[in-house]
N, C-alpha and C positions, 0 to 999 in steps of 0.2 A: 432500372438497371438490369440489362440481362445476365451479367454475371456477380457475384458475391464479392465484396472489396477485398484487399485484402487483410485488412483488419480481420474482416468477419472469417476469413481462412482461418485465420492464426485462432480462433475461438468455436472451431466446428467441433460438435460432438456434446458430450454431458461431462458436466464436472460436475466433480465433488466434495463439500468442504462441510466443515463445522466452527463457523463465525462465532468468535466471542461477542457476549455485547457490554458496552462500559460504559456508565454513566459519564455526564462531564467531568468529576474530578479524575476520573483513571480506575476509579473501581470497579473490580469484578462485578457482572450482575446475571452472566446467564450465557448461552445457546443457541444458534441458530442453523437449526441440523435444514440442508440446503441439496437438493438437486437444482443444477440449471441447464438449458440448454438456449442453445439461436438456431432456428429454422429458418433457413433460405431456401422459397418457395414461390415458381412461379413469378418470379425478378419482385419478393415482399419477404422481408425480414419479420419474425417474429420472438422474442423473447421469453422464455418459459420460465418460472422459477414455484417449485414444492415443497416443501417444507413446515418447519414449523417450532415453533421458542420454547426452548427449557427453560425454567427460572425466567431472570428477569426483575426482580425485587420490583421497585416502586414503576417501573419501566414497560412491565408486563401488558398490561393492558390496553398501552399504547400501540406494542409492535404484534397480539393478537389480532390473526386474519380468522374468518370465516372460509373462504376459499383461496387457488394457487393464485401467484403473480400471473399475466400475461398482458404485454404491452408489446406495438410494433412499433417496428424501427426503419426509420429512412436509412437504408445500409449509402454508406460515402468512405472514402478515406479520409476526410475532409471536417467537415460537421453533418455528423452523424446525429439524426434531430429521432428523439422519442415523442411518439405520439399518442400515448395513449393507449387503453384508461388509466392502468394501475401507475406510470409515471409520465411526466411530460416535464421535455427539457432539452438537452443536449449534449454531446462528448466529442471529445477531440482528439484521435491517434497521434502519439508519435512514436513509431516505429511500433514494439513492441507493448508499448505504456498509453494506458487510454486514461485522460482526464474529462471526468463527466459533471456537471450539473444539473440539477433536474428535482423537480416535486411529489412525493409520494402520498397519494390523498388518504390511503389506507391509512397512513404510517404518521399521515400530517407533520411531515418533516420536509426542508427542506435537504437535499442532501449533497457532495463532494464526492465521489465515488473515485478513485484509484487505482485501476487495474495493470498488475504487471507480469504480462508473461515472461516466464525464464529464458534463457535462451535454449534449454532442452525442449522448448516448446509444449511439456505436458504439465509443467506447475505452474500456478498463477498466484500471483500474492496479491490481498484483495483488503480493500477500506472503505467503509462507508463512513466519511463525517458527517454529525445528522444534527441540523441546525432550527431554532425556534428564532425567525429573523434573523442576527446577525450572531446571535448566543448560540452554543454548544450545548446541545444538551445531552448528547451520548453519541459512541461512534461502535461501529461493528467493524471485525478487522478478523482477517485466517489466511490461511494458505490450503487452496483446491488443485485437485489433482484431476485430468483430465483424464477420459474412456471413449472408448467406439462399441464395447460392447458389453455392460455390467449388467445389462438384463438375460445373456444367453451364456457366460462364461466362468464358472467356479471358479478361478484364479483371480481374475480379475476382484470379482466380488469380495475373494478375500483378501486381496493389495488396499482396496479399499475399506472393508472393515480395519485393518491396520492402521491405514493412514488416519482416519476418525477416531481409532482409540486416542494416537499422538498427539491429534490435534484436542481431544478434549485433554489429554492429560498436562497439553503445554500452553493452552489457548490462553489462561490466567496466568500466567508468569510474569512478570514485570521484565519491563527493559532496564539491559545493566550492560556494560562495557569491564572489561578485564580492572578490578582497584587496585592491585597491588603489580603484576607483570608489565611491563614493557612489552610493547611490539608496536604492531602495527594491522590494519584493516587494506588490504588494498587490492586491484584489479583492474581490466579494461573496460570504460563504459561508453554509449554510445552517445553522440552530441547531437541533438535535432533542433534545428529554429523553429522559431514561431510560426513557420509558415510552413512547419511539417513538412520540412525536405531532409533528410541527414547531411549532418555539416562534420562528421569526421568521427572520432574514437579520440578517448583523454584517459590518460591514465592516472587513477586517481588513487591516492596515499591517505588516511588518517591516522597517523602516529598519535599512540596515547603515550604519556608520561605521567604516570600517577604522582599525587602529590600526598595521600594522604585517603580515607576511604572515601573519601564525598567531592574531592576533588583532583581534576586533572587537568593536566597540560596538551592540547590537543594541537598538533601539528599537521595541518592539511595541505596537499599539496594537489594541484591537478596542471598537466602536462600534456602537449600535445595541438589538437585542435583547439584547446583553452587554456589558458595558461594564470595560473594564481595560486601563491600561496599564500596561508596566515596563520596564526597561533591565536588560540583561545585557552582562557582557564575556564572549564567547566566544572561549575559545582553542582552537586546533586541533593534534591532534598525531594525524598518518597517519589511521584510522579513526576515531577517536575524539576527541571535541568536550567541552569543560567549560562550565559557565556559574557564573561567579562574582563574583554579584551583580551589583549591591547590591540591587535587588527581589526576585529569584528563584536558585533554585542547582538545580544538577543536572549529567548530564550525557548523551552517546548514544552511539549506535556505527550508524558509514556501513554498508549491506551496497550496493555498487555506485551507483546514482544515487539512493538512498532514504536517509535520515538517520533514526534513529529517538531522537525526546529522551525523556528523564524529566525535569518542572523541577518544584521544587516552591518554590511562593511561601512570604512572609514570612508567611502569614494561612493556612487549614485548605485551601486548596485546594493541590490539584497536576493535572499534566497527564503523558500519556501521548502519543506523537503519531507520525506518520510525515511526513516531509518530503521528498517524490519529483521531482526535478528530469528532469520527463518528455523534452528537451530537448535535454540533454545530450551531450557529443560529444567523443571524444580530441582533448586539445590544450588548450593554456595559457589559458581562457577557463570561464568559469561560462555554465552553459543561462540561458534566461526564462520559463522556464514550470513554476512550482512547485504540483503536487498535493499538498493536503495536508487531514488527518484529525488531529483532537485529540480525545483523549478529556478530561475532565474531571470531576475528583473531589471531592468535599470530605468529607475524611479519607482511609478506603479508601472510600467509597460512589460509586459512578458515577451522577455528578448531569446531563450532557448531551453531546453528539457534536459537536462543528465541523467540517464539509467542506466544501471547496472547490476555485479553482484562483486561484491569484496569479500575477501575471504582472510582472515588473522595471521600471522606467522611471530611467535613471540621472537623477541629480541635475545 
């Protein structure tokens, strides 16, 4: 490829982030202070990643490197295939939002990886789910902030020590939705098929109805290029959220300020989804600012990708 896709556009430069990392139940366990970069060089993509794990509890020793990542990359719009050494696997653009899978022999994890850039184009909200066969055994998840020049620029460096303090002060927070307010989550997000073309804009609604502190009455609505609404009661208990009915059932598990549902409706379709309440901050109050990514299936078949960002307006 003589020119760079345009995924890989959307991803030039160095970013910067501080990944929590969380065990499978949802608990805190550590750090992952992170430069990355992608080099496209000579029509051959390369992947850079420095850093290195704070804490960590019983997990430590697992995600302890010796040396930085660097594995290259077949750059595509398309399938996007890593080759090697430090991962081998593959990712798949839609639009803004990349879904990857792939092996990390360091890390001896199998991984999910999540990337979504904002539509500011300089934030990226990011998830590793990091799997032992088919089991969860911890997932890393943050939000990085993108640079062209943190090695020659005092400003810059210092936007970025900012943004790292936030993210460790917020990195551990639990996901929570407003318990006692009314309102609602809602915004324009973009609709991609399976076969990675965009298929329109949907405007999408989460009205919450509290019922009480652990549970609420969720009314979702999306409009437009897709069209569905349903209502769930969601109860909450520590990490972990139910939905039980009477449209849809399922249920997820919080890793820090990211919620992740399984719902599967009354009819052939289901969703898979992340819910990241980029925002977020210690203390008895819910963020306003929810990223969020569904996949959507009908049956097992992955029929299209929803991204976006919602934003709250109480009632």
């Amino acid at each position: 490829m003589a020119e760079p896709s345009e995924w890989q556009s959307r991803i030039e430069g160095e970013w910067h982030g501080r990944p929590s990392l969380f065990d499978a139940t949802g608990a805190w366990q550590g750090f992952e202070d992170i430069r990355r970069s992608s080099v496209f060089e000579d029509g051959a993509t390369t992947y850079y990643m420095d850093g290195g794990l704070e804490g960590g509890g019983p997990l430590a020793g697992r995600f302890r490197l010796g040396a930085p990542f660097a594995f290259g990359v077949v750059d595509s719009d398309s399938d996007r295939v890593y080759t090697g050494p430090d991962f081998h696997g593959t990712g798949q653009p839609y639009g803004g939002f990349v879904d990857a899978h792939y092996y990390g022999p360091g890390w001896q994890v199998d991984l999910n990886t999540w990337n979504h850039v904002l539509p500011d184009g300089e934030t990226q909200v990011y998830s590793s789910t990091l799997y032992q066969g088919w089991a969860v055994v911890g997932c890393f998840n943050g939000v990085y902030k993108r640079t062209a020049d943190y090695d020659t620029d005092a400003g810059t460096r210092e936007t970025i020590d900012r943004h790292l303090a936030d993210e460790t002060r917020n990195g551990p927070v639990p996901f929570i939705l407003p318990t006692k307010q009314r309102g609602a989550y809602s915004g324009t997000c973009e609709l991609w098929g399976a076969d990675q073309k965009p298929a329109g804009e949907v405007g999408v609604s989460v009205e919450l109805e509290p019922i009480d502190l652990l549970r609420t009455r969720r009314h979702v609505t999306w409009t437009g290029a897709l069209d569905r609404s349903y209502t769930v009661e969601a109860r909450r208990d520590g990490f972990r959220s139910f939905f039980e009915g009477p449209d849809a059932w399922g249920n997820s598990l919080a890793f820090g300020r990211a919620d992740y549902p399984s719902v599967h409706f009354t009819d052939v379709w289901k969703l898979k989804g992340r819910e990241f309440m980029i925002d977020a901050k210690p203390g008895m109050s819910a963020g306003e600012t929810l990223a969020v990514v569904y996949e959507l299936f009908r049956g097992g078949v992955l029929n299209s990708v929803l991204h976006g960002v919602l934003t709250w307006e109480a009632a």
